[in-house]
N, C-alpha and C positions, 0 to 999 in steps of 0.2 A: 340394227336391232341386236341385242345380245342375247348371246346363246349360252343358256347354261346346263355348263356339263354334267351329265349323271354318272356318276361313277357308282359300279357295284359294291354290296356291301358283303361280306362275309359272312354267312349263315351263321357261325359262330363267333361274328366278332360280340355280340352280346350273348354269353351265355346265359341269361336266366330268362331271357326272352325266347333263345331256342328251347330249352326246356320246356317253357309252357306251350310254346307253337306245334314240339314234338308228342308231347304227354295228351293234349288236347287230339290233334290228329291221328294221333294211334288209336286214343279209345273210341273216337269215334268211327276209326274205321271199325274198329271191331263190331260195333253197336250195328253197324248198316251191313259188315257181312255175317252176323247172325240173324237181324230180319233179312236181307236175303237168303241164305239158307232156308230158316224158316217157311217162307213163301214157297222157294222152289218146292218145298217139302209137303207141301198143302196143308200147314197150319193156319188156325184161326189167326185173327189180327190180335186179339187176344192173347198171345205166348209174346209178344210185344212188352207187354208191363214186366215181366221178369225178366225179361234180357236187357229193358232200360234200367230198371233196381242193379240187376247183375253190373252192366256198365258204370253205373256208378260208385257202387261198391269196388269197385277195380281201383278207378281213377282215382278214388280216397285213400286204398290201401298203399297203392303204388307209391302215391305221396311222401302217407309215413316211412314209407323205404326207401325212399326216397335222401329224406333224411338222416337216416339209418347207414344208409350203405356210403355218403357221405364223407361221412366219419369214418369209413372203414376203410379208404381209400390209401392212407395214409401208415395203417396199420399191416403188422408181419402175413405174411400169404397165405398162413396155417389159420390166423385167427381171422383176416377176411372172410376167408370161403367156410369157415369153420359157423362163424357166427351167420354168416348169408345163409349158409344151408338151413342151419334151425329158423332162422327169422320167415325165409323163403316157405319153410314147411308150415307156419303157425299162419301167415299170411293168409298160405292155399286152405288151411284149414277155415278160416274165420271166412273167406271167402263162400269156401263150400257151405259153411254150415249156414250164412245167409240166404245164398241164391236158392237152398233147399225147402227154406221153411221160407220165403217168399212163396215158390214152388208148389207148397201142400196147401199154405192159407188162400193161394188162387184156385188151387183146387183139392176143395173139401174131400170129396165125392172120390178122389184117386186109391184105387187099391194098391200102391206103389209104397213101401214100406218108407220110412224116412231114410234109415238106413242106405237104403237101394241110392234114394236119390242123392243123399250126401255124397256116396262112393262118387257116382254120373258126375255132381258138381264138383269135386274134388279133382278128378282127373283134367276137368277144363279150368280148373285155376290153376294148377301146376305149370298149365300149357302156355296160359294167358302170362301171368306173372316171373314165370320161369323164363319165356322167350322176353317179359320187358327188362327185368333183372339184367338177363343177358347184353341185351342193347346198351342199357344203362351204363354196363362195366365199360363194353365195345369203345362207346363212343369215348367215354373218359379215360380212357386209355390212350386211345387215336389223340384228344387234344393235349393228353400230357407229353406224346413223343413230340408232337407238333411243337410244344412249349419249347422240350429240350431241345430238336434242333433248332429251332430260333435262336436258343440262349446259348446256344452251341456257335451258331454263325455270329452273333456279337461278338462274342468272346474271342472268333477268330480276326475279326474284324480289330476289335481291339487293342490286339497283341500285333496286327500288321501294323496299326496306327503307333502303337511306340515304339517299334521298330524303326517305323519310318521317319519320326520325329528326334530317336537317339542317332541316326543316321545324318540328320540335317543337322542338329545340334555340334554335330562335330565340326560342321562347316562354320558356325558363327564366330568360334575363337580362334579359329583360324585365317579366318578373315578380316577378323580384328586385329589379330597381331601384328600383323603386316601396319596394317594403316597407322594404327596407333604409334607402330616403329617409325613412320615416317614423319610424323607430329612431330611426336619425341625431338627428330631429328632434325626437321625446319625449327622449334623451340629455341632446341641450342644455338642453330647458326641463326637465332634472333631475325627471324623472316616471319613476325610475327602474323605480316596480312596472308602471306598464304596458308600459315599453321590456323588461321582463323578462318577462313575458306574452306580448307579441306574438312576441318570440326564441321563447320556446317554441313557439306556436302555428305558428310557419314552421318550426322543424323537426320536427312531428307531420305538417303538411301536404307539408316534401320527403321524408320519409320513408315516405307515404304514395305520392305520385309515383313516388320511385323503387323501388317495387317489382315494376315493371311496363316492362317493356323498351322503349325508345321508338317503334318500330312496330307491338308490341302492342294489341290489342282489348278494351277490357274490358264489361262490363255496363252496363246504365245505373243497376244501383242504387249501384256502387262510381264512377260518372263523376259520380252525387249526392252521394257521400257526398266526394269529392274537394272538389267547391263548397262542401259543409259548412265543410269545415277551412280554404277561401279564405275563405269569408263572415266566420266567426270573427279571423281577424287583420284584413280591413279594418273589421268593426263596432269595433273598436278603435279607429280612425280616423274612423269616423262617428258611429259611435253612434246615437242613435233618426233620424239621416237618411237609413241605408240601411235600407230595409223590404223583405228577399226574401220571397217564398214561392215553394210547389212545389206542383205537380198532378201527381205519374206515375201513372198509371194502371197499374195489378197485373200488367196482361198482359204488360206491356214492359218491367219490371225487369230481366226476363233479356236483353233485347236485346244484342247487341254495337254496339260502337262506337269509333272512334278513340279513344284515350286522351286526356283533357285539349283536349278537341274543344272541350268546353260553358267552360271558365274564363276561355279569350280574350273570350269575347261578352259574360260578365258582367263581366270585367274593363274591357272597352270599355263596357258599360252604366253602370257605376262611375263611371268617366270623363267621359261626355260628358251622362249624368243625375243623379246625384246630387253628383257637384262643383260644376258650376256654379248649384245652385241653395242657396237658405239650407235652403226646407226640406226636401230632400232628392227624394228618389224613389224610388218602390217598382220592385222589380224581380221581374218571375217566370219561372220555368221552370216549363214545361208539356208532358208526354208522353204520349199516347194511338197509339190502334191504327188505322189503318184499311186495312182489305181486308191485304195482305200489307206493308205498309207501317208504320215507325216514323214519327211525325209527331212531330218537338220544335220548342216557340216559346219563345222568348228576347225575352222584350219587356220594355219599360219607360217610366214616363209622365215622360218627359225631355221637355225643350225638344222633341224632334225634330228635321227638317231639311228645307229646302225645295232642289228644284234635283236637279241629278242625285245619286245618293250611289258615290261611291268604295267598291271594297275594298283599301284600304289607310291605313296610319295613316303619317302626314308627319312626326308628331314621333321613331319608331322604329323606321319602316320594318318595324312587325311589325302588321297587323290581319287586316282580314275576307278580304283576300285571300291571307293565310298558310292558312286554313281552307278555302276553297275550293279551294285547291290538295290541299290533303291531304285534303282528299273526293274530287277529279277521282283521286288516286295510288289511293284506298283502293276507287271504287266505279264510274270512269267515267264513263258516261251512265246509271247506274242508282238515280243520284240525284239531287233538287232542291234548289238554295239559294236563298233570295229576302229578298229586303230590303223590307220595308215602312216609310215614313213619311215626315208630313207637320209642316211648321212646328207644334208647340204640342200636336202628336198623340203624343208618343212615338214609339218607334222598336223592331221588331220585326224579327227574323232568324229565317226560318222552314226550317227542315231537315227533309227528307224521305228518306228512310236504309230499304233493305231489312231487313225483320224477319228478322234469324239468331242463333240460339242456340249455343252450344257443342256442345251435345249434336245437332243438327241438319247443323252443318259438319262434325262427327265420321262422324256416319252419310252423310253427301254422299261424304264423303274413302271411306271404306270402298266407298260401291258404285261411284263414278268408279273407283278401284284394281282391282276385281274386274270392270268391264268392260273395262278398257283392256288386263288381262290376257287377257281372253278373244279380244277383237280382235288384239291380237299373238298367239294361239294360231292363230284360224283363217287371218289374214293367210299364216303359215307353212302351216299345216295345210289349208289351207281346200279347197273341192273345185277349183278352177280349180289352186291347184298340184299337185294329187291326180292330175289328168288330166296333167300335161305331164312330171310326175315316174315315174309311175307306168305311163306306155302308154310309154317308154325300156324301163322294165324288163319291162315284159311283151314286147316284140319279143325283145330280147334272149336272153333264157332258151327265149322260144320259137322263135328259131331254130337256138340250140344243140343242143335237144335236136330239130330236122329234119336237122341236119349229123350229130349222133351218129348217127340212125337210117341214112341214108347212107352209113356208113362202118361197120353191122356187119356183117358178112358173113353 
């Protein structure tokens, strides 16, 4: 039987729908804490009809200002609060002068000047309208910082992404040079079936490449299987002098990983151990697990190197320091890179990389999303605005309904 998932939605991921969900449940709290008020106060059920007229009146004006303030959002902070204030006072007024003369034509019979009661109504629209106004800005404020850091973290995201991509890009014509020079090279000594071999094999292997976006992550059994299709076009070139092998270990197939991370290093192993020697040099890649950690070694029994060792290659300005870089973009401080070797010892690149799976950054992504929703719920909702939002409205209402009681005769 299948199960289907409910994911939460975010209170504001449809704004015009919280708007109305908010606008509705506000007035109507107001509306039930001035009949309660009322009640505890021992008025008639009858003070009932102007406080729902009153309610109404709210909910309509609020609207127009709704409107209004809008548009104002957008505008200089002198002429925001400038124009909110006169709108805000015409508002409370139109408010007042309603709930008033509701007020008198409920009751004929009241020796209560109109005046009197305008003032009474007046100061509870200030109260009512003045604390929605407030929320009103609150919230849309709160959703525009929200906006900008979002568009903040894309943007940051973005700029890792062509980083990362001017990063690898350095590596493709450099890896082309090479092979192309070898083409070139079988061409002239008219070895046409291997020049036609290796062609093929470079385009199984950039085809292979590029199916995979250049800041993209893949696994390490497709980051082996990419060395496959390298290895294949240079044993073309060397023949029984380059000797790879592989050790992954089962557990970290799925790993993820930079794309095209491991091909520089054998490429550089290529280079600096089995060219300069007649009988070549083995080279291995090796992947295991330990504790929460991806552990890859890239060694090989080359010459080696005495003296300090460089990340960087002089002849093409692309080497070990192109890869450290795009471990520093991809991982921070939450990963190691180290260089081992000695004159006559070969030469070893040791990578240390956080174990994550697809399926693992998927389920991260989902409960990061559903917490950060939840925190911009209660940030708005939370009890600290409950108290500052909510004891407005309870004076309010309850001293509307002390002024009503005062004024029925």
């Amino acid at each position: 039987m299948a199960v289907i998932e409910i994911r939460p939605q975010p209170f504001f991921g449809n704004k015009n729908r919280a708007f109305w969900n908010l606008q509705s449940a506000g007035w109507a709290g107001v509306l039930a804490l001035r009949g309660l008020s009322g009640i505890s106060n021992g008025l008639p059920l009858s003070f009932l009809i102007p406080a729902i007229i009153g309610t109404i009146t709210g909910y309509s004006i609020s609207l127009l200002l709704s409107v209004l303030y809008r548009n104002l959002l957008n505008r200089k902070p002198i002429v925001t609060w400038g124009v909110t204030a006169v709108s805000l006072a015409i508002a409370a007024s139109l408010y007042a002068f309603i709930d008033a003369w509701v007020f008198q034509i409920q009751n004929p019979n009241t020796e209560t000047a109109f005046g009197t009661l305008y003032l009474g109504a007046l100061f509870l629209g200030i109260m009512l309208l003045g604390a929605w106004s407030a929320l009103y800005y609150a919230i849309n404020f709160f959703l525009r910082v929200e906006e900008q850091n979002d568009q903040l973290l894309r943007l940051e995201t973005q700029a890792t992404r062509a980083q990362l991509a001017m990063l690898r890009y350095q590596l493709n014509p450099h890896f082309l040079f090479n092979t192309l020079n070898s083409i070139s090279t079988l061409v002239l000594l008219k070895q046409t079936e291997p020049a036609n071999a290796m062609l093929s094999r470079l385009s199984s292997f950039l085809r292979h490449t590029l199916v995979n976006e250049v800041h993209s992550r893949v696994t390490l059994a497709q980051e082996v299987e990419t060395l496959h299709l390298y290895l294949d076009i240079e044993k073309m070139r060397f023949e029984e002098r380059l000797r790879p092998s592989f050790d992954i270990d089962p557990a970290v197939r799925e790993a993820l990983l930079p794309s095209l991370l491991l091909q520089p290093l054998v490429e550089n192993a290529i280079k600096y151990a089995v060219t300069p020697l007649e009988e070549g040099a083995e080279i291995a890649v090796s992947a295991s697990l330990e504790k929460d950690m991806v552990k890859i070694i890239v060694s090989d029994t080359g010459p080696g190197k005495s003296g300090p060792i460089t990340k960087t290659n002089d002849s093409t300005g692309v080497g070990l320091g192109n890869i450290q870089e795009r471990l520093n973009q991809a991982y921070g401080e939450a990963h190691k890179f180290e260089i081992q070797s000695s004159a006559g010892g070969g030469f070893s690149v040791i990578i240390t990389l956080p174990f994550e799976t697809r399926e693992q950054i998927q389920k991260e992504a989902a409960q990061d999303s559903a917490t950060t929703d939840q925190i911009r719920n209660e940030a708005i909702f939370g009890e600290h605005a409950s108290d500052k939002s909510h004891g407005g409205l309870v004076t309010a209402p309850a001293m509307a309904s002390s002024h009503q009681k005062d004024m029925n005769p």
